[in-house]
N, C-alpha and C positions, 0 to 999 in steps of 0.2 A: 216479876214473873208470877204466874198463879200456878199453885199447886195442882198437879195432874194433867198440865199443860205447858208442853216441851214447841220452843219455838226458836228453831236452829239454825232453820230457812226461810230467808224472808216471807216466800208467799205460805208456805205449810207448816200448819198447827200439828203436834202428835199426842191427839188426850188421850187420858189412860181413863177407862171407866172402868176395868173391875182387875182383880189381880187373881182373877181364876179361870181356868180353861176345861174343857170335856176331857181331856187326858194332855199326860206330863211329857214334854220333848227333850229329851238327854241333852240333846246341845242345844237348846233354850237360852239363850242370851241374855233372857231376864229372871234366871232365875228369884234372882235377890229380893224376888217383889211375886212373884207367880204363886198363888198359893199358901200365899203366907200373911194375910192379911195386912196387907204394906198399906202406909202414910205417902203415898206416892198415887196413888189412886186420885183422882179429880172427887173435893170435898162438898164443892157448891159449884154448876153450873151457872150460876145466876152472875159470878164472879167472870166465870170463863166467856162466857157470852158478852161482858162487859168487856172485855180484852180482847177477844178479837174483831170489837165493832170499833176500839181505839186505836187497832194498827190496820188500816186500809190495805196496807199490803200483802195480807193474808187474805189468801183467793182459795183455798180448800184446808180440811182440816179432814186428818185419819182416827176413825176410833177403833184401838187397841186396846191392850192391857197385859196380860189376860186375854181371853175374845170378848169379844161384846156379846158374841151373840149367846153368852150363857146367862143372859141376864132375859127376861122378858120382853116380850113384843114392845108389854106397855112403857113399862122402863125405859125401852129405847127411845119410844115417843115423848117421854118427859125429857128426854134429853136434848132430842130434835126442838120442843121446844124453845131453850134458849139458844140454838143454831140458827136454825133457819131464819130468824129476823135478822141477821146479821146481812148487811145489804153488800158487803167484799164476799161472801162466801161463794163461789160456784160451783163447788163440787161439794161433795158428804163422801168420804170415802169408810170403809169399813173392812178390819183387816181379819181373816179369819183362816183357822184350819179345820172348823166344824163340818165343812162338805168330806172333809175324810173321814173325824174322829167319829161325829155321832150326824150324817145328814137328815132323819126325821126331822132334824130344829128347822128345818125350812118346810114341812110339809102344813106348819103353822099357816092357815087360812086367812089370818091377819099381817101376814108380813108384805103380799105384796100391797097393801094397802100404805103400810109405813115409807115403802119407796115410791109409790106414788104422791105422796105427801109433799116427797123431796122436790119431785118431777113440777111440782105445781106448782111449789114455790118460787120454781125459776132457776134451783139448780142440779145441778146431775148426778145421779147415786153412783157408787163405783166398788163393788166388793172386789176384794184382793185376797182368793182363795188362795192355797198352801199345799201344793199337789208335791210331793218331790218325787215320787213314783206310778209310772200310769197305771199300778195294781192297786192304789189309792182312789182312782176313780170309780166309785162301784156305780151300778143304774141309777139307786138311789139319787147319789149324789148329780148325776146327770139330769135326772129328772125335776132337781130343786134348783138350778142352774141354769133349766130351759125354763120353767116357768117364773123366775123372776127375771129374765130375760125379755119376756113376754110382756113386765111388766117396765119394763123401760131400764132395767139395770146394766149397767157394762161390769164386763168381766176381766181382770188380770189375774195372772197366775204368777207367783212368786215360789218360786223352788230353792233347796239348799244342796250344793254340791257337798255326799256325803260317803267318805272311804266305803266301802261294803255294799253301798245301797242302792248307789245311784250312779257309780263310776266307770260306768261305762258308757262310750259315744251312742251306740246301738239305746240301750236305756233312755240316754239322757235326750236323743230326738225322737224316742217314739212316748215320749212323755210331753214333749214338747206337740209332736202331731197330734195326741189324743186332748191336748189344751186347746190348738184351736181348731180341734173338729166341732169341743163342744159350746165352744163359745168365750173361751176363758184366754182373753192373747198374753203369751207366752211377754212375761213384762222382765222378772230379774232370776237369772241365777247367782246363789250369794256363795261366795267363799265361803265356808264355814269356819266362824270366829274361834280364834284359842280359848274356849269355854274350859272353868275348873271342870276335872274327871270325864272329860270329851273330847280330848287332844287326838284320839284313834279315828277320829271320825274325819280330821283334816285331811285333805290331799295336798301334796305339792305343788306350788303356783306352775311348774312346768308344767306337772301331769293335767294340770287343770286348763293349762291353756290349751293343751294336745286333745285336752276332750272335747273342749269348746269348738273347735276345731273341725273335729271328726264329726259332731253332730250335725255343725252345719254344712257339710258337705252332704247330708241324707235329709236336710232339709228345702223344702221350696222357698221364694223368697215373703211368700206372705206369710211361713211359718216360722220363720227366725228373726223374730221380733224381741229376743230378748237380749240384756245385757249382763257380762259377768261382771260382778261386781264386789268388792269388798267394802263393806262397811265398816269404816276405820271409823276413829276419836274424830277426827279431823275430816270428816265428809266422807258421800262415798264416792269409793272409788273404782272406775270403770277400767280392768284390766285389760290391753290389747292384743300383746302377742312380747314373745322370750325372741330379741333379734338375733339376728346371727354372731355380734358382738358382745353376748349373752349379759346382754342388759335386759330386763323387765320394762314395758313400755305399758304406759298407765297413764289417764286422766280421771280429771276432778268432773265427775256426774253431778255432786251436791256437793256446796262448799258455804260456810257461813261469811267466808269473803267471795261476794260473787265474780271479783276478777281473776281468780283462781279458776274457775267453771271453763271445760272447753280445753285448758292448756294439760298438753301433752308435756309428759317429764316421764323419765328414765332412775331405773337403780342399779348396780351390780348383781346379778343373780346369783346370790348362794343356793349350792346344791340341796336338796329338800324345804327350803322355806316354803313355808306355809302362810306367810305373811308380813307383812309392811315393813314391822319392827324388827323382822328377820333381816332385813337388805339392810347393807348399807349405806348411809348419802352421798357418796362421789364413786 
């Protein structure tokens, strides 16, 4: 494995280019490396590029960190660099929460030029903005969204279901309508992992099925496009519904065994779990 490049899933690479972001998220997943000048960061592209032109089976690759996009236009183009020759890659994806934290970074005159870069290459850019509340979407950030839109980019929006902030059905589908009014399809709601000193931010896998629920009930079908999801050690996973035999019903979304992908399985529901390791296995 190369350094600063996670390869978990056959076809998707997850580089990490910087280990800083425009502002700090409490339940941050990665803290261990966010801000803190972490050895985890990707050291040499020149390396990474050589890796994923020797696994064929990697067809996109996500840049993370940190955001990327706290780093420069150009920077990013040196990165693109050793990408884009890569003849398996077909996507460039780019994972960001700077259309909330700081959106001027897109009013940058050269960016959508870097995504046309991608376009030209033969494969397809795809930013994966980080809205978890529709009072997160200011014009601004609307206005950096339609114009590289314009420039051939696709849009998902990846949200974190959060105690306080977001838990309510009413919230959680009019955050989901203002995603794809603006162009951004509503792609994952994530359980929110048992982060140290972020435990209050968790809802109960019941509450959270109940909102999943509710939401889409005030959604149309072109706008419930998303899945709930928990990203466990062991892939993620895509929560269903609490059956009437109050069992937890869950499948495998990403799985580093892909015969696993698809299959439906069952836990025990304990009262307030919050997650995987909460339930027990029979």
């Amino acid at each position: 494995m190369v350094p600063g490049l996670q390869h978990k899933y056959p076809q998707t690479g997850l580089l990490l280019v910087t280990d800083k972001c425009a502002s700090y998220c409490r339940y941050c997943f990665r803290k261990r490396i966010v801000g803190k000048d972490s050895d985890e960061v990707a050291p040499s592209y020149t390396r990474v590029g050589a890796y994923i032109r020797q696994h064929p089976e990697m067809n996109n690759v996500l840049l993370s960190g940190g955001d990327p996009f706290v780093l420069t236009t150009e920077k990013l183009h040196r990165i693109l660099d050793h990408l884009l020759p890569c003849p398996n890659l077909t996507t460039i994806r780019f994972g960001t929460k700077m259309f909330a934290f700081y959106p001027p970074r897109f009013a940058d005159p050269m960016l959508p030029a870097l995504f046309q870069r991608i376009s030209h290459a033969g494969k397809t850019p795809v930013i994966v903005v980080h809205f978890d509340h529709f009072s997160e979407v200011s014009p601004e950030a609307v206005t950096g969204i339609r114009k590289l839109r314009a420039a051939g980019v696709q849009f998902l929006n990846q949200a974190v279901l959060l105690g306080k902030v977001n838990d309510d059905a009413e919230t959680l589908a009019e955050t989901f309508r203002k995603c794809h009014e603006i162009g951004a399809r509503p792609y994952y709601l994530f359980q929110a992992r048992p982060v140290k000193g972020a435990s209050h931010f968790q809802v109960s896998l019941r509450q959270g099925v109940e909102l999943v629920r509710g939401a889409n009930q005030r959604l149309s079908g072109i706008q419930k496009t998303f899945r709930y999801i928990m990203s466990h050690y062991t892939g993620k996973i895509e929560i269903l519904d609490l059956g009437d035999d109050n069992r937890l019903y869950m499948r495998y979304h990403q799985n580093s065994q892909v015969d696993r992908i698809g299959r439906v399985f069952s836990r025990p529901y304990l009262e307030g779990a919050c997650w995987l390791d909460g339930l027990p296995e029979n």
